[in-house]
C-alpha positions, 0 to 999 in steps of 0.5 A: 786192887793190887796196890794193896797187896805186899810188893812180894805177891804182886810180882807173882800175881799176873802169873799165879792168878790164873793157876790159883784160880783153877777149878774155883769158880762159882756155880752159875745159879749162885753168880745169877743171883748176885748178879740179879741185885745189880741194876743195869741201864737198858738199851736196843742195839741196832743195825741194818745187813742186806738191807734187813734191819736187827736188834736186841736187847741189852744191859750190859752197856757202858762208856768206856772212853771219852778219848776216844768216845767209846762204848761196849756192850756184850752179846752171847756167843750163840746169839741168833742176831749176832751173825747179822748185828756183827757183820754190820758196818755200823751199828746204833746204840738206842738208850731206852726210857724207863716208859719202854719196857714193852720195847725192852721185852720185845727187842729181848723175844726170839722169832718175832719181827722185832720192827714190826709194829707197834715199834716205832723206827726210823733208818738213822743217818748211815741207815741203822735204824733208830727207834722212837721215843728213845732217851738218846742214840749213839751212832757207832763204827766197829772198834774192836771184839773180843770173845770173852767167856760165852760172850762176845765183847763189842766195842764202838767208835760214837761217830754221832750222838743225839739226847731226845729226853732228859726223862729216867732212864728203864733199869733191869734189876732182878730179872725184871723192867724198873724205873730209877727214882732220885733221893730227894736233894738234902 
């Protein structure tokens, strides 16, 4: 975006953005509501500490490199799961299909046992557990974290991968569990 900018802003603008910034950001309702219009992949993070399996819900995946294969997703600070999920030395990433908003939901709920049934799982290869009925799994090791805002950020190394189905993918778009419908091919 700076590409754009005259080459005399662009020189101060590392330094003057912070300060220039200063007191002007959005009320947090209004940067909900814009969010709320932005649809986002749904997926269950998972891991096992102490012999105790953890998850939650999350949509704020992402790729973020092929070389290496690397993935991140966001936890909130105050996270009552985070304490457990972060000391894990792995942890799998479990892409929902758009069938399993109930799991979405229920990975999502505080003070439930979240792999008590109905949900279906099974320990993974380095014993995070993997639900059932997923698009894909990810297999992932700690690459790096960094506290950002109220959130935490979380990256992972894909030590495995596995594709189950090629079936639509369950999105979270204003506040609610959807599908993705394809336009038709032209």
């Amino acid at each position: 975006m700076t590409d754009t900018l005259p080459d005399a802003l662009t020189d101060t603008l590392p330094d003057a953005l912070p300060d220039s910034l200063t007191g002007r950001a959005v009320a947090a309702d209004t940067f909900r509501q814009a969010l709320a219009v932005h649809a986002s992949g749904v997926v269950v993070i998972t891991a096992q500490h102490g012999g105790v399996p953890v998850g939650l819900t999350a949509t704020s995946f992402s790729s973020v490199s092929l070389d290496p294969p690397l993935v991140s997703f966001y936890v909130d600070r105050s996270s009552a799961t985070w304490p457990s999920l972060g000391a894990a030395d792995h942890f799998a990433v479990n892409i929902l299909g758009s069938d399993q908003s109930e799991v979405a939901a229920r990975f999502a709920r505080k003070g439930i046992d979240r792999f008590a049934p109905p949900t279906r799982w099974q320990p993974g290869p380095l014993g995070a557990p993997l639900l059932r009925d997923v698009c894909a799994h990810l297999i992932c090791l700690p690459y790096e974290r960094a506290e950002v805002g109220d959130h935490i950020l979380v990256v992972g190394l894909v030590a495995e991968a596995g594709t189950h189905s090629a079936g639509r993918p369950l999105l979270y778009h204003q506040g609610r569990f959807g599908r993705f419908l394809a336009h038709p091919n032209s």
